[in-house]
C-alpha positions in Angstrom: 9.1 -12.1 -36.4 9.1 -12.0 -32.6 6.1 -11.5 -30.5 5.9 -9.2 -27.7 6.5 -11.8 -25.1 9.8 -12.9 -27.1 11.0 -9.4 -27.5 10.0 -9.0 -24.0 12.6 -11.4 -22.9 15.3 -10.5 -24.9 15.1 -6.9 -23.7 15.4 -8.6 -20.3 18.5 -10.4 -21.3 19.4 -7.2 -22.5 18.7 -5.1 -19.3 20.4 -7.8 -17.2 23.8 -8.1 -18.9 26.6 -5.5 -17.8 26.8 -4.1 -21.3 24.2 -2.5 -22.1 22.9 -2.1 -26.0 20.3 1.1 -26.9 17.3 -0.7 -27.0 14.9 -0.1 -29.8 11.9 0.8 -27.2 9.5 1.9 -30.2 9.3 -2.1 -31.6 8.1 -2.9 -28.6 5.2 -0.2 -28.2 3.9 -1.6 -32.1 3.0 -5.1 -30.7 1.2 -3.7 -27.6 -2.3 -4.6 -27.3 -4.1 -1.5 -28.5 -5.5 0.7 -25.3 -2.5 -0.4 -23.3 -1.0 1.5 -21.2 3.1 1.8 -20.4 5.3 3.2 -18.9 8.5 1.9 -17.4 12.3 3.9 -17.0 15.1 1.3 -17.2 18.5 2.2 -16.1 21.8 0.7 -15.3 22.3 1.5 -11.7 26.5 0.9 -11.0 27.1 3.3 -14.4 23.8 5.9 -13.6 23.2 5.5 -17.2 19.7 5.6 -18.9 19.1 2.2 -21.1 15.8 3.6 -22.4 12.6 4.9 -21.3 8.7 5.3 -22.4 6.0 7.3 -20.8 8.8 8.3 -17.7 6.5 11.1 -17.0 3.4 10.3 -17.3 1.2 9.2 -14.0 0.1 6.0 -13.9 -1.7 3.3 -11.4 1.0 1.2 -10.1 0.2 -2.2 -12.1 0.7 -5.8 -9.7 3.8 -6.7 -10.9 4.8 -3.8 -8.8 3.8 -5.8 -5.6 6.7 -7.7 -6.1 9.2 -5.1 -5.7 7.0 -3.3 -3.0 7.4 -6.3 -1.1 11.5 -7.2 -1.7 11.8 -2.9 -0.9 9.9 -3.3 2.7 11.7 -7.0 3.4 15.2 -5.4 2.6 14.4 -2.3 4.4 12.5 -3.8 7.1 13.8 -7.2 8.0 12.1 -10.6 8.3 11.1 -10.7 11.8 9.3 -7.0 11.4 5.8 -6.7 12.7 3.3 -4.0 12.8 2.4 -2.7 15.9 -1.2 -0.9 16.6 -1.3 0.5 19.9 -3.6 1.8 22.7 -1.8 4.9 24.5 -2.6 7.2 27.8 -1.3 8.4 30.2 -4.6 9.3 32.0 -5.1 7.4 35.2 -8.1 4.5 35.7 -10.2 5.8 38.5 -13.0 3.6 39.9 -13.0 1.9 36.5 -13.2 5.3 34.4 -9.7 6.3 32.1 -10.1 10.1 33.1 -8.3 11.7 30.1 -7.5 10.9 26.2 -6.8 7.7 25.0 -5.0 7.4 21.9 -5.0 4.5 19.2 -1.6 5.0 17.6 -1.7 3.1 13.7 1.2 2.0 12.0 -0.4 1.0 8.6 -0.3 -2.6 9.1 -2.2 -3.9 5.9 -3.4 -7.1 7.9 -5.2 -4.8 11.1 -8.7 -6.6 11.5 -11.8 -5.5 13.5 -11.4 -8.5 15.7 -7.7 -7.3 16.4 -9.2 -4.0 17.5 -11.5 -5.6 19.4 -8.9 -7.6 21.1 -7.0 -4.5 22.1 -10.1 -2.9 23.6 -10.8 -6.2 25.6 -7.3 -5.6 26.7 -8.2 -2.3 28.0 -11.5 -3.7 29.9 -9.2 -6.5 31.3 -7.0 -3.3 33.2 -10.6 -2.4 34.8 -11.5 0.5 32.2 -15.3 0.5 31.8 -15.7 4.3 30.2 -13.6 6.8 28.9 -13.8 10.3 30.3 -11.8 11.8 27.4 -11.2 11.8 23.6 -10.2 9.1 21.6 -7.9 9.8 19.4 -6.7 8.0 15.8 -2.7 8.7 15.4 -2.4 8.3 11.6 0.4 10.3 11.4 3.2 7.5 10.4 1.9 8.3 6.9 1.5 12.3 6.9 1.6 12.2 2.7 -1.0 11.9 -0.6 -3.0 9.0 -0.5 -3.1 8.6 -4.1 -1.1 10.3 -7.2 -2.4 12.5 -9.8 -3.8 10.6 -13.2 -5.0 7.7 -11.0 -8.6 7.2 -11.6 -11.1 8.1 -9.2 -13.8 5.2 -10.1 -10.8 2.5 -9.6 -10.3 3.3 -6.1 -13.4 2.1 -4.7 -12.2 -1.5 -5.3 -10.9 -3.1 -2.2 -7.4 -4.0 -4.1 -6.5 -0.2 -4.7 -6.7 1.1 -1.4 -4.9 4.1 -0.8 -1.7 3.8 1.7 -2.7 5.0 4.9 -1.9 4.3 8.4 -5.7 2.6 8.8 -6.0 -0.5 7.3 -9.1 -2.6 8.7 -10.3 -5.4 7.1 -8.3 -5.0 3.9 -10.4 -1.8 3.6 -13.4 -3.7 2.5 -16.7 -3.6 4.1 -19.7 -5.6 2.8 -23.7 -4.8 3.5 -26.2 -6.9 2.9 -29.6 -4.9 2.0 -33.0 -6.3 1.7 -35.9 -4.7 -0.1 -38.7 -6.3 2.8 -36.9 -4.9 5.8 -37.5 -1.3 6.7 
């Protein structure tokens, strides 16, 4: 008798081979660790032919082996020497050290962004003789317009730094940390 990890790979074998076999999906599903939850849609791409599916419709929290073809999607699509690019905008002029208008701080989504990076950029800003800004700043997070999550995920998972939605803000891997102490005030 196989286990699940055995079966696993032969279905793999199965999936990668140009002639594809029906796949007995339901063998698989009885050695799954009870509580699991699956769902996957496997097809063969050059014939647009379904091999088999489980669960195709039902919503699920992206598991982390789905990192991995997150990450080959955005290197194919975006190239190796891509970078992220968080900018400080205006077209207000610098008068006696005061930015009189809006300046905007245009986000891209970079998941790396740090507060010191921020800070940074505003040091750059100082450097050009801006001491105050006579205007409203203003946070472009429009590169991602969309949902931040998908129905079925659950809501008590996404406090945790790891599931952070996708968003065009990303400081500080979306964590923050506080430190509270019972004798202070």
């Amino acid at each position: 008798m196989l286990n699940f990890t055995e079966k696993f790979l032969v279905t793999s074998l199965f999936f990668s081979s140009t002639a594809f076999a029906q796949v007995d999906v339901q063998s698989f599903i009885s050695d799954l660790p009870q509580g699991t939850s699956l769902g996957f849609i496997a097809e063969n791409i050059n014939q647009k032919q379904l091999v088999a599916e489980y669960n195709a419709q039902t919503f699920m929290l992206p598991a982390s082996t789905q990192k991995v073809f997150t990450a080959l999607a955005a290197k194919l699509a975006l190239g190796d020497d891509f970078k992220f690019d968080t900018s400080l905008l205006s077209n207000a002029k610098i008068v006696n050290g005061q930015l009189e208008g809006d300046l905007i701080v245009k986000f891209t989504g970079d998941p790396d962004l740090t507060s010191g990076q921020l800070y940074n950029l505003l040091a750059q800003l100082k450097k050009q003789g801006v001491n105050k800004i006579n205007g409203n700043l203003l946070l472009d997070t429009s590169v991602f317009a969309s949902h931040d999550r998908a129905l079925g995920w659950i809501w008590n998972d996404l406090t945790m730094c790891f599931n952070s939605p996708p968003a065009a803000v990303n400081i500080d891997n979306n964590c923050f940390y506080v430190e509270l102490d019972a004798n202070q005030p």
